[in-house]
C-alpha positions as CSV (number, residue, x, y, z in Angstrom):
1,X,3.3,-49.1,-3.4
2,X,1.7,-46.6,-6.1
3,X,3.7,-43.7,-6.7
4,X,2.6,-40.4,-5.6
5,X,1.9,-38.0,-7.7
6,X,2.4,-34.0,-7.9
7,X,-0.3,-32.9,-6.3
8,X,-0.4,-35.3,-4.1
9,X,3.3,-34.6,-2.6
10,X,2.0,-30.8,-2.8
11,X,-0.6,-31.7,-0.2
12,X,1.4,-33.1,2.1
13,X,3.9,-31.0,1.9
14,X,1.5,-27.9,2.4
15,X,-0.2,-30.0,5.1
16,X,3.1,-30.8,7.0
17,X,3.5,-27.0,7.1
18,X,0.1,-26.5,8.6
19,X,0.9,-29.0,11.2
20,X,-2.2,-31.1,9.7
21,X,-2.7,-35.0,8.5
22,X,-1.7,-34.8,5.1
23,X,-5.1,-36.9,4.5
24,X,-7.4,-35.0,6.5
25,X,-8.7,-32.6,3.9
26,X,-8.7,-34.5,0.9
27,X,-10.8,-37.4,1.6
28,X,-13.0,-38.8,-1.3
29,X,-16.1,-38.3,1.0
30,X,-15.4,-34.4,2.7
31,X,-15.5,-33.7,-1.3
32,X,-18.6,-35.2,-2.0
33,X,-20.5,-34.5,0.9
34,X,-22.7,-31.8,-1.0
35,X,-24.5,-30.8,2.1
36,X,-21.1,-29.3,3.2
37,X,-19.4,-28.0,-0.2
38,X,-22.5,-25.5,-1.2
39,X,-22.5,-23.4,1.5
40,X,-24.1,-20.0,0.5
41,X,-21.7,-17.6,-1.5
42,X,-19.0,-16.0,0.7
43,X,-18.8,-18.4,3.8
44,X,-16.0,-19.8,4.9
45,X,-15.0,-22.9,1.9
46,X,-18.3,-22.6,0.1
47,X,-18.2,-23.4,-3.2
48,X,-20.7,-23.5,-6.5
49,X,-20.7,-24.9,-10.0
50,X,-23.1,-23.9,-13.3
51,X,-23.0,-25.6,-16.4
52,X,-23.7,-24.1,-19.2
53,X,-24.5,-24.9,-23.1
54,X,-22.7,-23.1,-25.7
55,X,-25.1,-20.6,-27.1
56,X,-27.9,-21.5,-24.7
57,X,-28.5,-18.5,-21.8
58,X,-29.3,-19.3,-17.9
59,X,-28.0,-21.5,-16.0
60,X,-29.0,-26.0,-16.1
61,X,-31.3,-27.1,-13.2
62,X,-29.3,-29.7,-10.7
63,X,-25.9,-28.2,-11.2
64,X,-23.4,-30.4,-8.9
65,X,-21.4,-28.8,-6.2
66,X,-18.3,-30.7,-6.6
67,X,-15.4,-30.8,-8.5
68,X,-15.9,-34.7,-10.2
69,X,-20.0,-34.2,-10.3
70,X,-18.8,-31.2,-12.5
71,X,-16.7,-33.5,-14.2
72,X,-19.1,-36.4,-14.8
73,X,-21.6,-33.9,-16.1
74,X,-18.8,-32.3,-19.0
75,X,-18.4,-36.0,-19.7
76,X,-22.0,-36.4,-20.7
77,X,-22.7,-33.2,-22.3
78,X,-19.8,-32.8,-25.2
79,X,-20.9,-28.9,-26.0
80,X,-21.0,-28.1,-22.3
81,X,-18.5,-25.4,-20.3
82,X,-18.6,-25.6,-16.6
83,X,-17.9,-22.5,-13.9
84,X,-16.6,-23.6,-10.4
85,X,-16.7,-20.7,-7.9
86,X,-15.1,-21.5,-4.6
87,X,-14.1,-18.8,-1.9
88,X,-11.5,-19.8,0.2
89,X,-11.6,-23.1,-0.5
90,X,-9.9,-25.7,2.1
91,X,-7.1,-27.6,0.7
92,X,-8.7,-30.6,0.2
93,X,-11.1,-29.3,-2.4
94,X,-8.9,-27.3,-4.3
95,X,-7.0,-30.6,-4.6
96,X,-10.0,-32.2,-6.3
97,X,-10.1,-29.7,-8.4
98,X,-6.8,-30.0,-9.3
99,X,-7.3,-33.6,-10.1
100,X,-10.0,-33.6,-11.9
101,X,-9.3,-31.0,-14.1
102,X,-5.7,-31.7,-14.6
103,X,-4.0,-28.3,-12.9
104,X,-0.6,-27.8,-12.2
105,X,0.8,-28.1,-8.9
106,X,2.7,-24.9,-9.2
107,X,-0.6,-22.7,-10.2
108,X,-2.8,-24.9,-7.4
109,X,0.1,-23.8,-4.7
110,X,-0.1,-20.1,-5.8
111,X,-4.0,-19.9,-5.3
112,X,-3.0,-21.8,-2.2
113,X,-0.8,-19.6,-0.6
114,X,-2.3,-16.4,-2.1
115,X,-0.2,-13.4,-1.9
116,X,0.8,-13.3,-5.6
117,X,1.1,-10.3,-7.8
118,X,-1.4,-10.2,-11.2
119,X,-0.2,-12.4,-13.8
120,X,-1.2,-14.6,-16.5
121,X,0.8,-18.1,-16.4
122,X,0.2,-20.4,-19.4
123,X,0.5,-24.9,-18.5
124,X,-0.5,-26.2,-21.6
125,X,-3.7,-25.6,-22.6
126,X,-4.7,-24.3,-18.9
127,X,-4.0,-20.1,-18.2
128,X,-4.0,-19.6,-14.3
129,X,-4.5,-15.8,-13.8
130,X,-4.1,-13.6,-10.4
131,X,-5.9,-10.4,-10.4
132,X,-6.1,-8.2,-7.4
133,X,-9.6,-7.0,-6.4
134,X,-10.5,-3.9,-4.3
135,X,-12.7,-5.1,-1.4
136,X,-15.6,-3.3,-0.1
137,X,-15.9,-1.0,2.9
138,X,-12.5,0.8,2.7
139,X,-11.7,4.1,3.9
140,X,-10.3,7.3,1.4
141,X,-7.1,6.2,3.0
142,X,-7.0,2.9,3.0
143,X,-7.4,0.7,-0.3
144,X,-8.1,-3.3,0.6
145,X,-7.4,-5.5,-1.6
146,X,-8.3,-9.5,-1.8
147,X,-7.1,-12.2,-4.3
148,X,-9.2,-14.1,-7.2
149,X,-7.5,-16.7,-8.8
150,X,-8.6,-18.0,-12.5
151,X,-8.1,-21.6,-13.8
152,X,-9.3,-21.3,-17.4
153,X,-9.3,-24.4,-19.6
154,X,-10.8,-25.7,-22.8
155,X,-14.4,-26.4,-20.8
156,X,-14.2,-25.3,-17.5
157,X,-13.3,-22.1,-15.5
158,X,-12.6,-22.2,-12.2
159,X,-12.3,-18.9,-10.0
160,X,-10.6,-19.6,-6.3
161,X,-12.1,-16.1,-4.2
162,X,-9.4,-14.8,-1.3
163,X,-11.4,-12.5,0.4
164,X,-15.1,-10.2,-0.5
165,X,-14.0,-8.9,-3.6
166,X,-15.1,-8.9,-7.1
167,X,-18.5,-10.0,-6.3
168,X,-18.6,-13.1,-8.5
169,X,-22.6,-13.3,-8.4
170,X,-23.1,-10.3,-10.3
171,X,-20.4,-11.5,-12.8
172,X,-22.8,-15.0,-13.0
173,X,-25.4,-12.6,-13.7
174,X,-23.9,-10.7,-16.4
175,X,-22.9,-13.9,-17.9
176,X,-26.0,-15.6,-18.1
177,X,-27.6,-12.3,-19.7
178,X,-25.3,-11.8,-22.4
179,X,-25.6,-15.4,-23.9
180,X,-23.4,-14.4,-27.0
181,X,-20.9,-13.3,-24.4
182,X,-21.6,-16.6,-22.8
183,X,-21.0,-18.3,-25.7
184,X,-17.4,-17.8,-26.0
185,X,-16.3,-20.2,-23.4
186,X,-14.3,-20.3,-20.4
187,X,-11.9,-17.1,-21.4
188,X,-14.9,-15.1,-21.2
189,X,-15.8,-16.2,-17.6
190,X,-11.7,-15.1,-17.1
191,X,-12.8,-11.4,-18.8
192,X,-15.8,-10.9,-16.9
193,X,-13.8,-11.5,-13.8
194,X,-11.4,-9.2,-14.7
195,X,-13.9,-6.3,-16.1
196,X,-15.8,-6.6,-12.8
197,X,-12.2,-6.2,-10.7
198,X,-11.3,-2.9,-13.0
199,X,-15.1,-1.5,-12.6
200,X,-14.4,-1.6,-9.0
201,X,-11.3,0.1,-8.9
202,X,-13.1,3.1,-10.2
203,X,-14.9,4.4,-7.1
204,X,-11.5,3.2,-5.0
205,X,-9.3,5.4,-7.6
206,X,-12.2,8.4,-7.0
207,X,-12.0,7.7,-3.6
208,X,-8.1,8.7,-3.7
209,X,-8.0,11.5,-5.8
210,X,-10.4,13.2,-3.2
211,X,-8.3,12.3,-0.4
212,X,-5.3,13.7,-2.5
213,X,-6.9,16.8,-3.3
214,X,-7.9,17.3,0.6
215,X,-4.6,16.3,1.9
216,X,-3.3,19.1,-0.4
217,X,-5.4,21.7,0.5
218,X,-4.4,21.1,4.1
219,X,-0.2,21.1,3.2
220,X,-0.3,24.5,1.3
221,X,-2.5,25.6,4.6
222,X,0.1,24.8,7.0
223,X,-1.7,21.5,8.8
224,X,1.1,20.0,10.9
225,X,-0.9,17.2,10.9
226,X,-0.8,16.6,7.8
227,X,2.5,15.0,7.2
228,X,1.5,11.7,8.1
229,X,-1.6,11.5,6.1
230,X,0.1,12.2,2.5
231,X,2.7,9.1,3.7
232,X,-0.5,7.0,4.4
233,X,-1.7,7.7,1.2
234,X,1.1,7.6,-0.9
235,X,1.7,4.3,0.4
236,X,-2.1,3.1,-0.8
237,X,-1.8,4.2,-4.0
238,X,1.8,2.7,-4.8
239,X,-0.2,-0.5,-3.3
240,X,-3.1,-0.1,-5.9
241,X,-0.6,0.8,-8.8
242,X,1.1,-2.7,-7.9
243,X,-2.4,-4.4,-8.3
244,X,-3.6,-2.3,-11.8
245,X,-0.2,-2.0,-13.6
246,X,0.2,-5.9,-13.9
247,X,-3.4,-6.4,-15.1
248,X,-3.3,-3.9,-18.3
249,X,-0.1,-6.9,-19.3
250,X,-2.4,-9.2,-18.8
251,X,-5.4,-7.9,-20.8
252,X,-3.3,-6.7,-23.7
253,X,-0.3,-8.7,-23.9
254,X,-1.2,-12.2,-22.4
255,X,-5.1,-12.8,-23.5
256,X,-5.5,-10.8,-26.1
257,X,-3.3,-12.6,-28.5
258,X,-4.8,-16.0,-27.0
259,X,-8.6,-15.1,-27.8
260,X,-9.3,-17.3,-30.9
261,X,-12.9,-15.2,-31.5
262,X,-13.3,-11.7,-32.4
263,X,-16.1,-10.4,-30.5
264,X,-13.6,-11.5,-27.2
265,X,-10.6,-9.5,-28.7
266,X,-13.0,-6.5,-28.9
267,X,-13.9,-6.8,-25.4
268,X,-10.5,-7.9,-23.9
269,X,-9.1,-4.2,-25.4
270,X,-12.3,-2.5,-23.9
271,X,-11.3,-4.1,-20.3
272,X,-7.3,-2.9,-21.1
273,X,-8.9,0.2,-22.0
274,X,-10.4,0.8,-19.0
275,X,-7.3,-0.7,-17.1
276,X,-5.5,1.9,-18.2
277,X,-7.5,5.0,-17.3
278,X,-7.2,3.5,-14.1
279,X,-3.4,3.0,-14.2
280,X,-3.4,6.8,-15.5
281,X,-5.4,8.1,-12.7
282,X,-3.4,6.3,-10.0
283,X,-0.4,7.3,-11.7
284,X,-1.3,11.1,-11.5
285,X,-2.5,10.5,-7.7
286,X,1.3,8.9,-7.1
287,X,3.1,12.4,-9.1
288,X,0.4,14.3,-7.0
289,X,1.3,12.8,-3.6
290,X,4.9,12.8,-4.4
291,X,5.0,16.6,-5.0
292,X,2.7,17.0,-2.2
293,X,4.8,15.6,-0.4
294,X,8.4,17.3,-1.4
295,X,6.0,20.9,-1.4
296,X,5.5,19.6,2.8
297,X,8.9,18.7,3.1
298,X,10.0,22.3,2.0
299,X,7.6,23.8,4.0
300,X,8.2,21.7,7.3
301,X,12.2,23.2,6.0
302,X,11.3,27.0,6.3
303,X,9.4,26.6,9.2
304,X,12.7,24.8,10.9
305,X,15.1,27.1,8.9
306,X,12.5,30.3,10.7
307,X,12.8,28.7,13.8
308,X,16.4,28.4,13.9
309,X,16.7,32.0,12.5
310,X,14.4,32.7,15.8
311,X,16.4,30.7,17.9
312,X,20.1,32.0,16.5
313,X,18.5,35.5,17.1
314,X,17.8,34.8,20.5
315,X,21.2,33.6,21.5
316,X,23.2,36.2,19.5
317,X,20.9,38.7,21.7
318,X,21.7,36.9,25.1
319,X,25.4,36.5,24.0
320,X,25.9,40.8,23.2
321,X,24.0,41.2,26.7
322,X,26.6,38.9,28.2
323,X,29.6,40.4,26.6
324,X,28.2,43.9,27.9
325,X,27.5,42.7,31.2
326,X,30.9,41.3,31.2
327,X,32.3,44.8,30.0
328,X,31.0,46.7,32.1
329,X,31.9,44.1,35.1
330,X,35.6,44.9,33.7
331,X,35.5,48.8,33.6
332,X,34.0,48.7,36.7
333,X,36.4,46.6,38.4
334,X,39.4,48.3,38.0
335,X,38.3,51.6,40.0
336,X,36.8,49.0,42.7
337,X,40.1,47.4,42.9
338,X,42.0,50.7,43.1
339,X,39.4,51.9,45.8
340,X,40.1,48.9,47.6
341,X,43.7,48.7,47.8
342,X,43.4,53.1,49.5
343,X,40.2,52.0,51.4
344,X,42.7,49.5,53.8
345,X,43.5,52.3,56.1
346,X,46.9,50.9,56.9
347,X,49.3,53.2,58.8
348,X,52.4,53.0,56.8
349,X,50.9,53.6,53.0
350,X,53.1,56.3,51.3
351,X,50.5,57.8,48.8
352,X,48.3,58.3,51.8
353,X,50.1,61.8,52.6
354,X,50.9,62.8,49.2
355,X,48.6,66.0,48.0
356,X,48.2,65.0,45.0
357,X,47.2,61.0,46.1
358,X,43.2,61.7,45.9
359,X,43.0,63.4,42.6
360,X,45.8,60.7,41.1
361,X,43.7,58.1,42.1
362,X,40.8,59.5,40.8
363,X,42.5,59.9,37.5
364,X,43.9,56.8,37.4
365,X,40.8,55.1,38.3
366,X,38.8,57.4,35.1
367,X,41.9,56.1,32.9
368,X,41.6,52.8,33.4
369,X,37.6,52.8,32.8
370,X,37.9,55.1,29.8
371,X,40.2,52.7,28.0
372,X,38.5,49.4,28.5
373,X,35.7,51.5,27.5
374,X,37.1,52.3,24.1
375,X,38.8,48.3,24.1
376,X,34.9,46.9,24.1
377,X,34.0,49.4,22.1
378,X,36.1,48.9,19.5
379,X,36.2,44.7,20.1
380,X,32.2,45.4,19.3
381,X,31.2,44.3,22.9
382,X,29.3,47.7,23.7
């Protein structure tokens, strides 16, 4: 029994996880059943191919649509570089890809998988790159991003699309217009790629810095509602500084240095250029948010610290008309309770025929009031 290689264990293993045959999607015939493979750009699995001769512009007539007819062709045509566009391919054909073009089973399970942050990995003479592309459609306060993943080799280029974004076709056209640009091989598929994904992070990044500038304007004048929004945002743009940080590394310190021609140095800085405007900008929307957000959070603080005050104010009120509700309760009692002890009208009470019994009583009952008087009085209660 033949043993299995790599990719091959990766496919089952990926395919046991799906709960599916590990031979259902990479049968020799499901990848070259052309009628099925070019599907028009941005369906579900469709894939595309051009071939392309160094320093010749547009695009061969009777391209093939899958990996090993791409294969066969580079095989007859020494000077020849092959694209292979494929958005969200199924297993199966990024499999063949992988075989055919030699990839390694740790770069095909990333583009697999998805979910990776931008990067630049290097497997011998094959760079598989990750760049994070703002998809089209979004809000001012929501940023959605998609994956495009980059196999770049000696010949061939091969970009694996996760989602709407960049728009690949327009990069193709570029490509095919610039032949000179064309002419420097497969890395300059991988630039392209990567100057189309920073180009559209510019009207994203816009996009932001209005909604930061509004969400201000409504903190400093006392929105309420506004709270939520600057957390909403904040969270976007620490999302898009994730996806542009990585991506100026890549451009300057991982392709740069690889670029064996001039002209693509030139135009790899231009793209890290760019890259970092972008990087700046979000940066400034992420100090801008964050102060925003501490300026709100002070202001939410006075208006609690004034309601408190309001509300501290209010009981110390309700407490002094207690205490002098209570004090005058007090002076009032003890003539009530005096009054009431000579208002029982009992036979036998000796002060009832003294002379002087009414006008003690009355005395005694002023007394009494007078000095709890001056007692709350001087306890602050009146």
């Amino acid at each position: 029994m033949p043993r299995k290689s790599r990719l091959d264990l990766l496919a089952e293993r990926l395919a046991a996880q799906r709960g599916e045959g590990a031979e259902a999607e990479s049968a020799p015939e499901y990848l070259m059943a052309r009628d099925r493979d070019r599907r028009p750009p941005g369906a579900e699995g469709a894939v595309e191919a051009s071939i392309y001769l160094r320093g010749e512009p547009g695009t061969p007539p009777g391209d093939p649509a899958d990996p090993a007819g791409v294969r066969r062709r580079l095989e007859e045509e020494p000077d020849a570089v092959a694209w292979i566009r494929m958005d969200r391919p199924s297993t199966g054909l990024l499999m063949a890809a992988a075989r055919e073009f030699g990839l390694h089973e740790l770069a095909v399970e990333d583009a697999i998988v998805a979910h990776q942050r931008p990067k630049l990995d290097r497997y011998g003479d094959t760079r598989f790159a990750v760049l994070r592309a703002v998809g089209p459609g979004t809000g001012a306060d929501e940023v959605r991003f998609s994956e495009v993943h980059v196999f770049t080799g000696p010949r061939f280029a091969i970009t694996v699309r996760h989602g709407d974004a960049p728009d690949l076709e327009a990069v193709r056209r570029r490509l095919e217009a610039d032949p000179q640009l064309l002419a420097l091989g497969p890395q300059a598929v991988l630039y392209a790629v990567a100057d189309r994904v920073i180009d559209d992070y510019a009207p994203a990044v816009a996009r932001l810095g209005e909604a930061a500038d509004e969400v201000e304007a409504r903190v400093f004048a006392g929105d309420p509602d506004a709270s939520p929004r600057v957390h909403r945002l904040l969270r976007e743009v620490v999302l898009f500084q994730r996806a542009a940080d990585p991506l100026l590394g890549v451009l300057r310190r991982d392709l740069e240095p690889d670029a064996a021609d001039e002209e693509l140095r030139h135009h790899l800085r231009d793209a890290a250029d760019h890259a970092e405007a972008v990087a700046e900008r979000v940066d400034g929307h992420r100090q801008l948010l964050q102060n925003v957000l501490q300026v709100n959070a002070t202001l939410l603080s006075l208006e609690q610290n004034e309601k408190m005050r309001r509300l501290t104010e209010s009981d110390a009120r309700q407490a002094d008309n207690a205490k002098k509700i209570s004090a005058w309760a007090a002076i009032l009692f003890a003539p009530s309770l005096i009054g009431s002890v000579y208002g029982m009208n009992f036979r036998h009470m000796p002060e009832l025929g003294w002379a002087l019994g009414y006008p003690m009583s009355l005395l005694l009952m002023l007394g009494i009031g007078a000095g709890l008087y001056a007692l709350f009085k001087i306890r602050r209660w009146m």
